[in-house]
N, C-alpha and C positions, 0 to 999 in steps of 0.2 A: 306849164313849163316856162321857163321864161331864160333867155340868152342874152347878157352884154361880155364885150368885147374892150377892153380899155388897154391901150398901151402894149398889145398882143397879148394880154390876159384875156382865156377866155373863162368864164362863170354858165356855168348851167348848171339847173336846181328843176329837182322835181319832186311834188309834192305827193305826200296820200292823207289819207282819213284813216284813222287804226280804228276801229268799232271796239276791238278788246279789250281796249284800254280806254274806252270812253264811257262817258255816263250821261246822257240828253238828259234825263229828269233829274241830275242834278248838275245840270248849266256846265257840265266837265267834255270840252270834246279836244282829242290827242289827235293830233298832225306829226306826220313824220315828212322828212325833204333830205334827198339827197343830192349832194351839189358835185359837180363834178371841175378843178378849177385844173386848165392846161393854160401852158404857156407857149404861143407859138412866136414869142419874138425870140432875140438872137444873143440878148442879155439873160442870163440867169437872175431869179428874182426871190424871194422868201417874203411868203406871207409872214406878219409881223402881229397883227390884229384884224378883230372886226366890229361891224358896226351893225347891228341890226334895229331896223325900224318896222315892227310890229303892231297892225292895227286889226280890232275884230270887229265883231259887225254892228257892233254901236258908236262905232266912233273911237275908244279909247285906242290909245299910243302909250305903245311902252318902246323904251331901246335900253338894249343890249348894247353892252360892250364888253370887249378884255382880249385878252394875248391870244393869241393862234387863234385854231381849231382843234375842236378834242385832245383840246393837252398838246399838237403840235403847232410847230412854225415849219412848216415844208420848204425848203428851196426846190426851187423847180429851174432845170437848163431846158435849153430848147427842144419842143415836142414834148417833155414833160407832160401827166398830170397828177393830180392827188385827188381822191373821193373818199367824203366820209357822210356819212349820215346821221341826221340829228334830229330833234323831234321840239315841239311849241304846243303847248297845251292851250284852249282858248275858252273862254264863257259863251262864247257865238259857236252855231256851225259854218260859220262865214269869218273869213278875216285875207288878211293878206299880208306879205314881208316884203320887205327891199332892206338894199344897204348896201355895203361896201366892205372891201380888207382890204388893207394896209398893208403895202409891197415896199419893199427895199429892193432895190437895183444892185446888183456888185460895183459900180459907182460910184454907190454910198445916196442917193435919190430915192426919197420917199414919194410914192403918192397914192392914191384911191382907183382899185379897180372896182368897177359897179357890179352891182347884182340886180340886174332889173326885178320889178315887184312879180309875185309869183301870188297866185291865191292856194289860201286855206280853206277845204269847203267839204263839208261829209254830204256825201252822192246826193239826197233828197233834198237837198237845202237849195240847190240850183233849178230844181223845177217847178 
């Protein structure tokens, strides 16, 4: 699980392993993560984009970008949150995510709340 805080955004993300949808003998394993994003500051804020930086367990980086999440842009007022769940396919049973989305203030203030890094890992791959 992993938790950052930025600017009273908070981010939490939790990971699984889907076995269903994966294939080990053929280098295919399916990660799912559901993020949970609240806002406990005092400003109303709307996620705008996001940034994901995706690494498996050889080393390779890929990142994501684009508008919202799942087709939205949430505003969130205070106490607010939004959850949606999403899923990252990887060639490893090992890898890991961070990143950021991109908040608008009422304002009109943009900046980056974090997503601290969270791992991807199917159960036997850690022991």
């Amino acid at each position: 699980m992993s938790d950052a805080t930025t600017r009273g955004v908070r981010v939490r993300v939790r990971s699984a392993y889907v076995p269903d949808r994966s294939s080990p003998e053929d280098g295919y394993y399916f990660f799912a993560y559901r993020v949970r994003i609240t806002n406990t500051a005092a400003v109303p804020v709307k996620l705008i984009s996001r940034h994901w930086v995706i690494t498996d367990g050889s080393g390779r980086v890929e990142e994501v970008e684009g508008p919202g999440v799942v087709g939205e842009q949430p505003l969130l007022t205070e106490g607010q949150s939004f959850e949606y769940t999403s899923a990252c396919p990887l060639p490893t049973p090992v890898g890991s995510m961070h990143g950021t989305y991109q908040m608008l203030t009422a304002e009109g203030e943009m900046f980056d709340a974090r997503v601290a890094p969270f791992t991807l890992a199917e159960p036997n791959a850690l022991n």
